[in-house]
PAPAZA-973956 format. One record per residue (C-alpha): residue in one letter; x negated, y negated, z. Coordinates in nm, 3 decimals, padded with zeros to 5 digits. Layout:
N
('a', (X, Y, Z)) ...
//
This chain:
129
('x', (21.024, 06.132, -05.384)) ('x', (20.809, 06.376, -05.248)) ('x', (20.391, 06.410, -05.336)) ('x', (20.367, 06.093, -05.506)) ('x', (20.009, 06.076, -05.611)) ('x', (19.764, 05.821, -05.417)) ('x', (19.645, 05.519, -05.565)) ('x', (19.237, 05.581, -05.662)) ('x', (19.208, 05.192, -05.599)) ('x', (19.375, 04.905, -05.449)) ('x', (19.287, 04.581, -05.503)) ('x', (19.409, 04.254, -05.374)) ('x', (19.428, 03.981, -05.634)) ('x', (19.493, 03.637, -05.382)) ('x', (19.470, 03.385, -05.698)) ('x', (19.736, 03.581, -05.888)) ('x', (19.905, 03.729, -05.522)) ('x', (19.960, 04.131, -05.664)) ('x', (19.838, 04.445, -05.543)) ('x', (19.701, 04.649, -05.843)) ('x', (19.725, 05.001, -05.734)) ('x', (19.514, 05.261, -06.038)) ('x', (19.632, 05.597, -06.043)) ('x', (19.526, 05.891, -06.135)) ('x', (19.706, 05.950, -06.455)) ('x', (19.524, 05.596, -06.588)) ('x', (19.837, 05.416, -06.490)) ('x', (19.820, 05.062, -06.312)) ('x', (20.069, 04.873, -06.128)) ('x', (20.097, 04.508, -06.028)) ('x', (20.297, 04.442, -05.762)) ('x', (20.335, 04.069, -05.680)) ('x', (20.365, 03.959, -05.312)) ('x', (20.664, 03.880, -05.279)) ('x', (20.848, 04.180, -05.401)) ('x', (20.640, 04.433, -05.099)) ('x', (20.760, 04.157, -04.847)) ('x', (21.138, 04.197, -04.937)) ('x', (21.093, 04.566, -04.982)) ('x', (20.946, 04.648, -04.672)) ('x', (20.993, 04.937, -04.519)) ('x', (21.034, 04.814, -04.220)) ('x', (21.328, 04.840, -03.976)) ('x', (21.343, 04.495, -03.936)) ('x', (21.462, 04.455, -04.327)) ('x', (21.603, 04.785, -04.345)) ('x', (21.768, 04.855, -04.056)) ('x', (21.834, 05.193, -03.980)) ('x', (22.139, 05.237, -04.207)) ('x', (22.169, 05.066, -04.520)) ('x', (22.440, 04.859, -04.382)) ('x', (22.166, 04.712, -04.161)) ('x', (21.944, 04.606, -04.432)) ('x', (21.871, 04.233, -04.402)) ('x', (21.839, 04.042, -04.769)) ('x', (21.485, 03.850, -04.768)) ('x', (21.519, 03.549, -04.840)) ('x', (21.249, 03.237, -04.931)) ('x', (20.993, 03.464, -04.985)) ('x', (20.818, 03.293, -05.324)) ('x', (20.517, 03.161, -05.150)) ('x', (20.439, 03.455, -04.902)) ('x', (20.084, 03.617, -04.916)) ('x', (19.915, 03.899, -04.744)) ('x', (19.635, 03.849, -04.509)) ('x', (19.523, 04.162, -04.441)) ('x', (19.588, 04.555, -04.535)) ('x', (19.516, 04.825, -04.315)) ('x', (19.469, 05.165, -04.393)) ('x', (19.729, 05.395, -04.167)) ('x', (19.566, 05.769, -04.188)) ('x', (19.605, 05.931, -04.508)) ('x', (19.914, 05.899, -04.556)) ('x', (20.015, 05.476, -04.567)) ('x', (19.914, 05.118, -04.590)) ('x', (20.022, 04.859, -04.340)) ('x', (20.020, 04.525, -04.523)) ('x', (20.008, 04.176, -04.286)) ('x', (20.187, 03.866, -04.423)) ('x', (20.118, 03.504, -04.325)) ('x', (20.479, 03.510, -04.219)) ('x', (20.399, 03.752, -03.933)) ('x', (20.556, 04.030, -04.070)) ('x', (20.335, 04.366, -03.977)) ('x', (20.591, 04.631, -03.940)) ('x', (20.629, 04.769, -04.275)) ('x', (20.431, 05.095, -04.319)) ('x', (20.379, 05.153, -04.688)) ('x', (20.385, 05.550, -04.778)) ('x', (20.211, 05.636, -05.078)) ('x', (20.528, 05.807, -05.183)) ('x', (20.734, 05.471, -05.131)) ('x', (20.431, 05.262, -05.262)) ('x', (20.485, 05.476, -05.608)) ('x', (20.864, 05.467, -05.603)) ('x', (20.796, 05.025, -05.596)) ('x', (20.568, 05.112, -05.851)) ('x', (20.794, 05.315, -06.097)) ('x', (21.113, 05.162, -06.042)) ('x', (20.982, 04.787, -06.023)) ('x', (21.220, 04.640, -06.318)) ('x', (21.509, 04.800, -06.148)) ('x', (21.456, 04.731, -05.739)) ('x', (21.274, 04.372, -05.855)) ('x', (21.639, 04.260, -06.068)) ('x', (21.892, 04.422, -05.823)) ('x', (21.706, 04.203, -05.562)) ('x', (21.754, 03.919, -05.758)) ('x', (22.090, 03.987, -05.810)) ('x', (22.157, 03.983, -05.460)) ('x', (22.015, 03.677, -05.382)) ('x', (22.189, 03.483, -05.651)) ('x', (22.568, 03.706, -05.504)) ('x', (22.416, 03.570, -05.158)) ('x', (22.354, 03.183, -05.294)) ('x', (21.990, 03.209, -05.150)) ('x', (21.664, 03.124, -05.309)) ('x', (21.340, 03.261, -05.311)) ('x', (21.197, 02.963, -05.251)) ('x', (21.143, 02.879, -04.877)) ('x', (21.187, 02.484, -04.953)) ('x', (21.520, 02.515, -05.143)) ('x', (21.891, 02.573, -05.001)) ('x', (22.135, 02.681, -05.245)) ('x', (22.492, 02.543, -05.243)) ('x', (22.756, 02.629, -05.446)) ('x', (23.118, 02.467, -05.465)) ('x', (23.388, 02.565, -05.641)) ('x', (23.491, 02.340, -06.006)) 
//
């Protein structure tokens, strides 16, 4: 995706932990937390290949602690886990934004494939019947 329009606002919501990003067609978005944490952008979740890509896991309680405007062009969110390195693109902000149902389940399907949680306090184990 190529031109995707810039948010007019952003706004941090810490009791409900989303992003709310307005648009200029009068469209919001709410994008929880967690979700921008396990689709960073970042090399260090998605490798430079897509056979690199490392699955996120215990994720449910992260927050963000800071964002930081990167030119005109991105925003660098901070998480309390010390990941930094993500750079959010407008154009890859919108594409979270617009294809939320679909990235948000096929994540969730790959954590339940991978027998991981989202919570950081629980293990999953599965055996065989």
């Amino acid at each position: 995706m190529t031109n995707a329009p810039r948010p007019l606002n952003i706004r941090l919501r810490k009791q409900t932990r989303v992003l709310e990003l307005d648009y200029p067609d009068a469209q919001t978005y709410s994008l929880s937390w967690e979700y921008l944490r396990v689709y960073s952008p970042s090399a260090e979740v998605r490798g430079h290949h897509k056979s690199q890509a490392v699955l996120q896991v215990g994720k449910g309680d992260v927050r963000i602690v800071d964002i930081k405007p990167v030119g005109h062009y991105a925003l660098q969110l901070v998480f309390d886990d010390g990941h930094d390195t993500g750079l959010y693109s407008w154009d890859y902000l919108y594409r979270l934004c617009s294809q939320k149902a679909e990235l948000w389940q096929a994540y969730l399907d790959d954590i339940a494939e991978a027998s991981k949680s989202r919570d950081p306090d629980t293990q999953v184990v599965h055996f065989e019947p």
